[in-house]
C-alpha positions in Angstrom: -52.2 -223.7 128.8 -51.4 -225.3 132.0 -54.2 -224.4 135.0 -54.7 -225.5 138.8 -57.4 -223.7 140.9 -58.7 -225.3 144.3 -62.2 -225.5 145.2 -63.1 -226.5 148.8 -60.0 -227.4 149.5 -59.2 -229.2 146.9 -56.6 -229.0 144.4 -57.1 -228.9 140.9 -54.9 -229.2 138.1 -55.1 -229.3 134.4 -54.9 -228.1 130.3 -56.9 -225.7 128.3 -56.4 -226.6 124.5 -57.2 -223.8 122.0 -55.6 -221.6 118.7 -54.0 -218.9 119.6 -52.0 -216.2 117.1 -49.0 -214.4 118.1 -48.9 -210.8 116.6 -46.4 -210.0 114.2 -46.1 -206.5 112.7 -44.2 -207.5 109.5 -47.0 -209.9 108.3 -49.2 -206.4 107.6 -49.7 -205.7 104.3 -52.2 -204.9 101.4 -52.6 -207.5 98.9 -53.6 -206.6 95.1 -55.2 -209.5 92.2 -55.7 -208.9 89.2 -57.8 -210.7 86.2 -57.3 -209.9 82.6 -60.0 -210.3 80.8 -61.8 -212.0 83.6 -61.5 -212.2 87.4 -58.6 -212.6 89.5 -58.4 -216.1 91.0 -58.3 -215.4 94.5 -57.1 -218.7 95.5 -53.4 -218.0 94.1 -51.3 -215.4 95.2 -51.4 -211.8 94.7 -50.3 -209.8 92.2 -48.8 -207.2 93.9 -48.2 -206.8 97.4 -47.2 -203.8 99.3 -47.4 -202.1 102.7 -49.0 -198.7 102.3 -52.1 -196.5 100.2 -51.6 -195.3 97.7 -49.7 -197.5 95.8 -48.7 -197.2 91.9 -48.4 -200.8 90.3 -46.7 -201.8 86.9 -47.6 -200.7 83.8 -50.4 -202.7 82.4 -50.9 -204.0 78.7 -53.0 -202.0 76.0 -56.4 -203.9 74.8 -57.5 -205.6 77.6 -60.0 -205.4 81.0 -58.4 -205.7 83.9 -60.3 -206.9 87.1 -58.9 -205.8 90.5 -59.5 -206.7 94.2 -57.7 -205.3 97.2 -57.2 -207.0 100.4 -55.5 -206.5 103.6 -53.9 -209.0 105.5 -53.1 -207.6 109.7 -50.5 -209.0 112.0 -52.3 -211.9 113.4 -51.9 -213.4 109.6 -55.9 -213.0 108.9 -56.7 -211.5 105.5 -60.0 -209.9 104.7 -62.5 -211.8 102.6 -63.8 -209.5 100.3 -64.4 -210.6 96.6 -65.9 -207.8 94.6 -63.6 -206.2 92.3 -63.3 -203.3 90.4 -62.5 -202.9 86.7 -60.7 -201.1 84.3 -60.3 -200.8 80.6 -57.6 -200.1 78.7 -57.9 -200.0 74.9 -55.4 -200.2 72.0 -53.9 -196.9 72.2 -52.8 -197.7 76.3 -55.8 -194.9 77.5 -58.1 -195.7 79.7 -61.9 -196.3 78.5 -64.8 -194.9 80.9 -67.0 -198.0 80.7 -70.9 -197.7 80.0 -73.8 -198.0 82.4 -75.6 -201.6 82.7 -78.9 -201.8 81.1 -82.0 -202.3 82.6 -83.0 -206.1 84.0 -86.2 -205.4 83.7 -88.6 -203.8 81.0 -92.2 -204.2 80.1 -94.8 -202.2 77.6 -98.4 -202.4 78.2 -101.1 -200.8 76.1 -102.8 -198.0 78.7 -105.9 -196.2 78.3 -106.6 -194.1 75.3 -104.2 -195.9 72.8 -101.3 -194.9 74.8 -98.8 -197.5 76.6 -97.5 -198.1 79.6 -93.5 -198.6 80.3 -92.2 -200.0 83.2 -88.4 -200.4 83.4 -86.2 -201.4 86.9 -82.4 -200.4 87.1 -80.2 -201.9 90.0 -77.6 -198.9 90.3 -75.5 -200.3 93.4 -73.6 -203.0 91.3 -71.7 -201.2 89.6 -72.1 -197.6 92.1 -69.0 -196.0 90.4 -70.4 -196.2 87.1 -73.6 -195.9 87.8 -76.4 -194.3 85.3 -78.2 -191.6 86.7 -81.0 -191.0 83.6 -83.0 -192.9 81.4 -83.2 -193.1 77.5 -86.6 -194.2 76.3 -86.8 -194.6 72.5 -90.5 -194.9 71.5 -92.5 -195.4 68.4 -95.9 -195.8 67.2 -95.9 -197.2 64.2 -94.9 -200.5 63.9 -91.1 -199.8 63.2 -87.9 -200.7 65.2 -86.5 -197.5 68.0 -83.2 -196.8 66.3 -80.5 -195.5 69.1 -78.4 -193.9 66.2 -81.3 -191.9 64.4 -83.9 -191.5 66.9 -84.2 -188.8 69.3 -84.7 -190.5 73.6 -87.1 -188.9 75.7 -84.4 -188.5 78.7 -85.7 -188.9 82.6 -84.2 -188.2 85.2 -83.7 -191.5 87.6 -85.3 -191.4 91.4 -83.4 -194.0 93.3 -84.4 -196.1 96.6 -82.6 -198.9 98.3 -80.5 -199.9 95.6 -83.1 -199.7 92.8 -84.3 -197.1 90.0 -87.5 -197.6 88.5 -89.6 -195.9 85.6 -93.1 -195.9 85.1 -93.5 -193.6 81.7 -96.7 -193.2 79.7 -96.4 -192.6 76.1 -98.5 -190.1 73.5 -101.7 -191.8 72.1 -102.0 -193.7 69.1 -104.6 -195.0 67.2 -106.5 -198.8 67.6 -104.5 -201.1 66.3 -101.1 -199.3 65.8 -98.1 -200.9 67.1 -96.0 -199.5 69.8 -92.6 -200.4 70.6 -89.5 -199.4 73.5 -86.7 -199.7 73.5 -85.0 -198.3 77.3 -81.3 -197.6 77.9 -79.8 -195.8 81.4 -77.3 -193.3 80.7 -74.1 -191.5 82.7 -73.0 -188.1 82.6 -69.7 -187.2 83.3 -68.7 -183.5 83.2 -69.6 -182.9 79.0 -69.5 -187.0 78.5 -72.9 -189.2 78.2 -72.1 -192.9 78.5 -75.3 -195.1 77.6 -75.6 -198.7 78.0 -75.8 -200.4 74.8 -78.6 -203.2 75.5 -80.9 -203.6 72.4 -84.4 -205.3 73.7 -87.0 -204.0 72.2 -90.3 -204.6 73.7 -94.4 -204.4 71.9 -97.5 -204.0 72.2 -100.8 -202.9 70.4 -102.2 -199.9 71.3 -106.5 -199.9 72.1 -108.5 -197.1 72.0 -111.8 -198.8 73.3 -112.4 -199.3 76.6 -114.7 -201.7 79.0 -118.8 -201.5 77.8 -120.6 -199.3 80.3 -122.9 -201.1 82.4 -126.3 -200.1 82.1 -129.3 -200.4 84.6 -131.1 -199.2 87.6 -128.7 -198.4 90.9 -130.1 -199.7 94.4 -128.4 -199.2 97.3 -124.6 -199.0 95.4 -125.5 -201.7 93.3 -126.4 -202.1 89.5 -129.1 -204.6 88.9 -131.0 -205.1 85.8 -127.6 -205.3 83.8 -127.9 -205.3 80.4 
């Protein structure tokens, strides 16, 4: 771009370098990738283009996942940058397949007072938000045995969700000194009459203890114990 401007006087001329776009309705468009069986390389081209919402693409193949992200692309030729996709199965017979809850990515059993044990499990539900488990399965037993997720009966709890994370703090029934106890904890779905569980199988111990710290004995003085014994 060509300038001149006179300052006291005195004229001035010159160039102003720079990128510039020209706007160009026909370049507007969505663009669709898709990855089967993995993610779509977004460094090639799309899979599908087309101009408008919503849009019905070709038929896809039976017994496969198929990963999917949309972008748009405007009339200045800029394209939106987003990379998280969204996925859908399909299984043998060409239906669709409403995919399972992640597990927890965190869980940990501590023995508690009273030969009970503590559970503490963390669940990140905004990853997958669509699919996204709204209880929590806790399979529990006392003596020494493996939960089994096809014979045993979950205590189900409700999930209370904050900032992107669920978290469950459960205290079990007693057992005696000594005894075993184990966890296993799954997050589950519901969708209308349909629970979807994850299907992680850690399984987490610890030994449950009755006893608890030795009283201290001795004489109190001003909030203090002396004479300890």
């Amino acid at each position: 771009m060509n300038l001149s401007f006179t300052v006291d006087s005195v004229d001035y001329t010159g160039k102003l370098g720079g990128l510039y776009r020209v706007s160009d309705d026909s370049l507007e468009r969505y663009e669709l990738y898709r990855g089967v069986d993995s993610e779509p390389d977004l460094t090639a081209s799309p899979w599908e283009t087309f101009d408008s919402l919503p849009h019905e693409s070709a038929a896809l193949d039976a017994g496969h996942t198929y990963y999917f992200v949309l972008r748009k692309r405007n009339k200045y030729n800029l394209v939106s940058q987003n990379i998280e996709s969204t996925s859908l199965i399909i299984d043998s017979e060409g239906n669709e397949v409403e995919p399972s809850p992640d597990g927890p990515y965190s869980v940990t059993i501590e023995a508690a007072a009273a030969g009970k044990g503590y559970v503490v499990a963390e669940y990140l539900y905004d990853i997958t938000d669509d699919y996204a488990a709204m209880h929590w399965l806790i399979y529990f037993t006392d003596d020494g045995s493996d939960p089994d997720p096809e014979t045993d009966e979950p205590t189900v709890v409700a999930m209370t969700k904050r900032n992107g994370k669920a978290i469950l703090r459960w205290t079990s029934p007693a057992a005696d000194d000594g005894d075993t106890l184990k966890v296993l904890v799954r997050c589950r779905r519901v969708d209308g009459e349909s629970n979807y569980d994850s299907d992680n199988t850690d399984i987490h111990s610890t030994t449950a203890k009755t006893d608890g710290p030795e009283q201290v004995a001795g004489k109190a003085f001003l909030g203090r114990a002396n004479e300890v014994t």
